[in-house]
N, C-alpha and C positions, 0 to 999 in steps of 0.2 A: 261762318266758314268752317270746314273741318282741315285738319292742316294732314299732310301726306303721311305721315308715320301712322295717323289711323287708316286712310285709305289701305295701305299697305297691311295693316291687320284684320281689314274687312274684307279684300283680296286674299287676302291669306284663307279665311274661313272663320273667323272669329268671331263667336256667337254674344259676346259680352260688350257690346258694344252700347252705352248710352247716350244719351242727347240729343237725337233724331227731332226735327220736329214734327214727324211721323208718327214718332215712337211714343206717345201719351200715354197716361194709365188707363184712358179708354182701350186705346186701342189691345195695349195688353194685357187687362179682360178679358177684352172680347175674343181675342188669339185664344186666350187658354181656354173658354168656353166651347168654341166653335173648333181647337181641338180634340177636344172631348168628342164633340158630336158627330165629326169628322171618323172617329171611330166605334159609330154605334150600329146595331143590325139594321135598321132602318136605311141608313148609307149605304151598307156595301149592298141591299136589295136595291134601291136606286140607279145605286152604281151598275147594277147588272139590266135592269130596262134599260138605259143610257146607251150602254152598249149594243143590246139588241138592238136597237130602234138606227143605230149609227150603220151598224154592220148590215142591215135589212137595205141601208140607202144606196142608192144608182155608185155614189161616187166610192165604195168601199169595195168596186170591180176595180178601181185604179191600182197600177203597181205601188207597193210599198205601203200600205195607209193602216196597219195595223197596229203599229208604234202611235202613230198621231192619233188613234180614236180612241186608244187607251189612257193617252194623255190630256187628252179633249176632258173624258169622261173625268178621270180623277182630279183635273182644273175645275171643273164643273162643280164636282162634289164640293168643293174645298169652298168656293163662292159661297156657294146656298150655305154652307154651316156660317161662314162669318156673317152674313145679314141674316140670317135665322136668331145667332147669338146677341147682335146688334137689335133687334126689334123690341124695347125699352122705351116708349113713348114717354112715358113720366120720368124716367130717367136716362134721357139721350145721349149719344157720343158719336162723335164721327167716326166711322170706322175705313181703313183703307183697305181696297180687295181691286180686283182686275190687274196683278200685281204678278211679275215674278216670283220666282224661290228666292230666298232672302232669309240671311243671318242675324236675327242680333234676341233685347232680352231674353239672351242667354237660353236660343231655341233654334232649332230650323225651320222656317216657316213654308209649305211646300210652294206652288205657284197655286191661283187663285183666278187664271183669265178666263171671258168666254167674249163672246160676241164681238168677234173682230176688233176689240179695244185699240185704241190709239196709244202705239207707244210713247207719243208724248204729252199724255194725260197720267196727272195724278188724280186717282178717281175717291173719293171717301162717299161714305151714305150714312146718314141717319134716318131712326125712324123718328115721324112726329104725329099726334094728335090735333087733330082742326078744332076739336074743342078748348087746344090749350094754348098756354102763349108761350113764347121761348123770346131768349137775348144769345144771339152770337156774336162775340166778338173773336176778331182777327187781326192778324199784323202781318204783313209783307216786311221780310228780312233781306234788306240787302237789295239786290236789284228784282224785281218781281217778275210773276213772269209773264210771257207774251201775250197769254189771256188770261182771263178768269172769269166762272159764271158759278150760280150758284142756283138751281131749279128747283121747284115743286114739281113733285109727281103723284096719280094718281094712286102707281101702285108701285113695285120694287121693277128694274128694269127688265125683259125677258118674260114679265108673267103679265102677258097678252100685250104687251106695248113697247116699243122702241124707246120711249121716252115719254110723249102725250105733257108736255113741260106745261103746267098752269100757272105756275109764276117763274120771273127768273129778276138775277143780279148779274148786271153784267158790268165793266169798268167804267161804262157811260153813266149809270145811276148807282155808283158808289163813291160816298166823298168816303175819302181817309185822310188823316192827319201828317203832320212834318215828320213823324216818328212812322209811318205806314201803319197804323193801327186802326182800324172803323169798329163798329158796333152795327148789328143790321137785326132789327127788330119781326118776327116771327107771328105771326098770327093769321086769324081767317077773315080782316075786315080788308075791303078794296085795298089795293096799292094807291088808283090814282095819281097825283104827282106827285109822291112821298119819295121820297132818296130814301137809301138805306131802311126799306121796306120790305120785305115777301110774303107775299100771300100764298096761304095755305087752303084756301079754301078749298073742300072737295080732293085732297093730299093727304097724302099718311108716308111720304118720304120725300129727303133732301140727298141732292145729288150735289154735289162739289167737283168741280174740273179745275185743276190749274193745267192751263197748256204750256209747257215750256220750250222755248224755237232755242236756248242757250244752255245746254243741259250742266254745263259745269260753272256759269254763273248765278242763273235765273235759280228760283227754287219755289217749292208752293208754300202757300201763305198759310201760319198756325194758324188753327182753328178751334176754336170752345164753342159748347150748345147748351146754355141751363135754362129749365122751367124758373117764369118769373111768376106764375100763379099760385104758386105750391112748393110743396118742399120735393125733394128729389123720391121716386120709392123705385129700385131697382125690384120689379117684379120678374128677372130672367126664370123661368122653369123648366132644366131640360127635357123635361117627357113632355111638354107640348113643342122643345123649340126641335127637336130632333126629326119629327114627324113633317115638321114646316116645312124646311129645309130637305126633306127626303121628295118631298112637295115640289119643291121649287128647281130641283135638279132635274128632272125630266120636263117640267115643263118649260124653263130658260131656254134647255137643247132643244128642247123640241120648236119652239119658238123662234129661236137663231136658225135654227135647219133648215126649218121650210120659209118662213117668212122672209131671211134675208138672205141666207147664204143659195136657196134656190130660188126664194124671187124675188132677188135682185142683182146680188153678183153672176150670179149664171141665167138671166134673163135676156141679155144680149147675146151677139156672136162671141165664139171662144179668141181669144188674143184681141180683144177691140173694150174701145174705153167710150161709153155714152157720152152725150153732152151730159155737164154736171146740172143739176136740178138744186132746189132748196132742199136742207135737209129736215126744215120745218113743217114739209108738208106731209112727209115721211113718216112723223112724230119724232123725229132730232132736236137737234138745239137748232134754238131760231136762229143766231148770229151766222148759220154755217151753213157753207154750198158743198153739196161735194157728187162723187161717181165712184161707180164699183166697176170690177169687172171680173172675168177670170182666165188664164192663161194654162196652157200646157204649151213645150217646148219640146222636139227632137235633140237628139243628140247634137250638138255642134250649133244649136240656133240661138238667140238671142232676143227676147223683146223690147223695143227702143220706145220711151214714152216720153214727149214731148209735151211740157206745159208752161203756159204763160200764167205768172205768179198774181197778175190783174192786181198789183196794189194790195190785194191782201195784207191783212196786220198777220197773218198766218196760213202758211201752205204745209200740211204736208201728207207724206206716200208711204204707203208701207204696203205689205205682201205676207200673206197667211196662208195656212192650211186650206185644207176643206174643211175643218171642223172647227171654225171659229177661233182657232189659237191664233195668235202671234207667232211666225218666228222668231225666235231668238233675235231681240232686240238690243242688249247688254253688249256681248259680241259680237255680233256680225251687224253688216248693218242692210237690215233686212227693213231699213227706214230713215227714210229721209225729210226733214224739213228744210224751210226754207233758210235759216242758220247751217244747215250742215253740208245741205247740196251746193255746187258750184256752178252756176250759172254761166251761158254763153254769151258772145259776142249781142247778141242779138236781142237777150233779156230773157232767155225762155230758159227754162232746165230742161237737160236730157238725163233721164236715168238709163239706165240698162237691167234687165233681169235675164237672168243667165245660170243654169245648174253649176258650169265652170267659172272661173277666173275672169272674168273678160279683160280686167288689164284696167278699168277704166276707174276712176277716183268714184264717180256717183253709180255702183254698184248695186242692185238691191240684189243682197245675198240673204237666199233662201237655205243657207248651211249643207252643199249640194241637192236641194229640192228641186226638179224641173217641172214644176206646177202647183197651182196655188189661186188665191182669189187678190185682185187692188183694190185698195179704198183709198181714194187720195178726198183732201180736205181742204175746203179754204175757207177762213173763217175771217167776219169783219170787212168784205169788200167794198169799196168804194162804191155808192149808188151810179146805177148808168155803167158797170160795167157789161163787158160784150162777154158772154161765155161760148157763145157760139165757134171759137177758133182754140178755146182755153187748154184741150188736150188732143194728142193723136197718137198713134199705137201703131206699131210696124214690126212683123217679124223678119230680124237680118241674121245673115250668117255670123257668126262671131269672127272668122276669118275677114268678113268682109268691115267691121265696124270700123277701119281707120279711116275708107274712103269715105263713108256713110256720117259718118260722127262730123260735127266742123272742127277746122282746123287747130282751133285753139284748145280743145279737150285734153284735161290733165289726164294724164295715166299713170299709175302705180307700179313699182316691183314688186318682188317678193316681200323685201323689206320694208317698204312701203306702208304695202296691206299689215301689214304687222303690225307698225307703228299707229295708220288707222285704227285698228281693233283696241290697241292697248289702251292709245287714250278715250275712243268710244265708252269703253268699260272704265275708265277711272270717269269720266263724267257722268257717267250712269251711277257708281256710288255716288257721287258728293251729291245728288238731286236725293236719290233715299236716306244718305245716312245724314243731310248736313246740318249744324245745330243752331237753336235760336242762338242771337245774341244776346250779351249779355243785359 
């Protein structure tokens, strides 16, 4: 746990902050590498097709989208240099990126998201060799969290593939210990029925997801990656990894652009939510169903989305840009899981999305944005579920939402929404900054 006098200094701004279990001397490496590289001529050229290719696109006629596709771009950048920096086969680390702006070893680290990330995923990646063998061990601190997987991929996420998972760990084929600690064994021979197994065969990266539905209890589980074949040789060289990375920024955007954010979020009608599909057929994670969709809002209107949580070990909704970011997650709450949302009489969630206030507790605030893309998730259902009835999507006047909402629907004040936000954000710290125990 972290106790509230650092909260309150992390809130403050304070870049000195240790103990993360986050915060590895991998990870702080690869920070200080991937900001180097972050500020090479190779980037800011990147960074300039990025833009082009953004601002050439249909949705860059929309009001107001200049802010976001500059933001887009320089998140973008920021990604590709930390798994540019990270790509160390012989000598691996998990590195954490799809990530807010965030303070601590004594830096500001900028934001790092692309491709509609889930804000309640902590994402880490390592690179690995099929030729070699690796030991990871890990420990769940405290309560863990609502999911966790751990994939092989062919290639880094965005360069040509959504995911294309060839092995995975999921909670069902991890034993851990009374202390939460496991060891999961790394190499390119079959899994078969091995526990604590991943095959790498035909892989050269590891994706790590903790999902957390409890943001200020739950936390994602430490994680180490060392070669058991060999000795460690960190081979990082930034005039190749700069180049990679200037590589991988256009082609991630460009990948997220057309592939998902136009076809598939905006594949459907505008304001309308598809039945959900596997996300496994997609190239996602196999455990998850989910739907996209995309919204624009007049002045005064509101979009009501209704979903039955079907037993899920995890649901949840969130609402982004056109260009792959996140809103403002921290803050506002621009997302909802099945912990945070408040459910009706009936079993089902209603959210609301709204450029104003709507009044209502399950809000999804777009930080006044009246348009955007949904990605809602459910991960872990129950075999034999029905998805055919699982979402529906209506636009209402906001004036009219009392009679339209059921009767039981908490609604907020001023004071309220405040108190909302405030603790949102202190739960948002204690998931980034909170420390192993002792």
């Amino acid at each position: 746990m972290i106790d509230d006098s650092v909260i309150d200094r992390i809130a403050a701004g304070d870049k000195d902050i240790p103990g993360s279990i986050l915060a590895t001397p991998e990870q702080d490496l690869v920070e200080r590498r991937a900001l180097e590289i972050y500020q090479r001529p190779e980037i800011a050229r990147a960074r300039e097709r990025l833009l082009a290719l953004f601002r050439a696109d249909r949705n860059a006629l929309l009001a107001d989208q200049e802010a976001f596709i500059s933001q887009s771009a320089d998140e973008h950048c920021l990604h590709a240099a930390l798994i540019a920096a990270s790509e160390t086969p012989r000598s691996p680390g998990f590195v954490w990126t799809l990530a807010l702006p965030h303070n601590w070893l004594g830096r500001a680290v900028p934001g790092s998201r692309m491709g509609q990330e889930n804000p309640d995923n902590i994402y880490r990646f390592a690179s690995v060799d099929p030729g070699l063998s690796y030991r990871i061990s890990g420990r769940f601190h405290g309560r863990p969290p609502t999911d966790f997987s751990l994939c092989s991929l062919p290639a880094q996420v965005g360069e040509g593939i959504a995911a294309d998972v060839r092995g995975i760990i999921t909670p069902d084929t991890l034993d851990v210990d009374g202390d939460g600690r496991f060891e999961i064994l790394v190499d390119a021979t079959p899994t078969q029925a091995r526990r604590n197994h991943l095959c790498i065969a035909g892989a050269r990266v590891l994706m790590a997801r903790d999902t957390l539905g409890d943001w200020g209890r739950e936390g994602p589980a430490e994680l180490h990656i060392e070669r058991m074949d060999g000795d460690a040789v960190d081979d990082f060289d930034i005039e190749r990894a700069a180049p990679r990375a200037a590589g991988l920024v256009t082609d991630i955007g460009k990948f997220f652009l057309t592939r998902v954010q136009h076809g598939m979020c905006e594949a459907g009608p505008l304001n309308s939510v598809p039945a959900p599909e596997s996300s496994a057929g997609r190239g996602g994670l196999t455990t998850q169903t989910g739907a996209v969709g995309y919204y624009r809002l007049g002045q005064g209107e509101a979009l009501v989305l209704s979903l039955d949580p079907l037993g899920a070990r995890y649901l949840g909704v969130q609402i982004c840009d056109m260009w792959m970011l996140s809103y403002d997650y921290s803050r506002h709450t621009s997302s909802f899981n099945h912990r945070q949302a408040l459910a009706d009489g009936d079993g089902r969630i209603r959210l609301v999305i709204a450029a104003e206030d709507p009044g209502v507790h399950n809000w999804l605030d777009g930080s006044g944005n009246s348009l955007g893309s949904l990605v809602l998730r459910w991960q872990c259902v129950p075999a034999g579920a029905d998805f055919s009835g699982a979402v529906a999507a209506e636009v209402v006047d906001i004036g009219d939402l009392p009679s339209y909402l059921p009767a039981g629907t908490r609604y907020l004040d001023r004071g309220g929404r405040e108190a909302q936000r405030a603790e949102r954000f202190r739960e948002y710290l204690r998931r980034v900054h909170g420390r192993p125990e002792a």
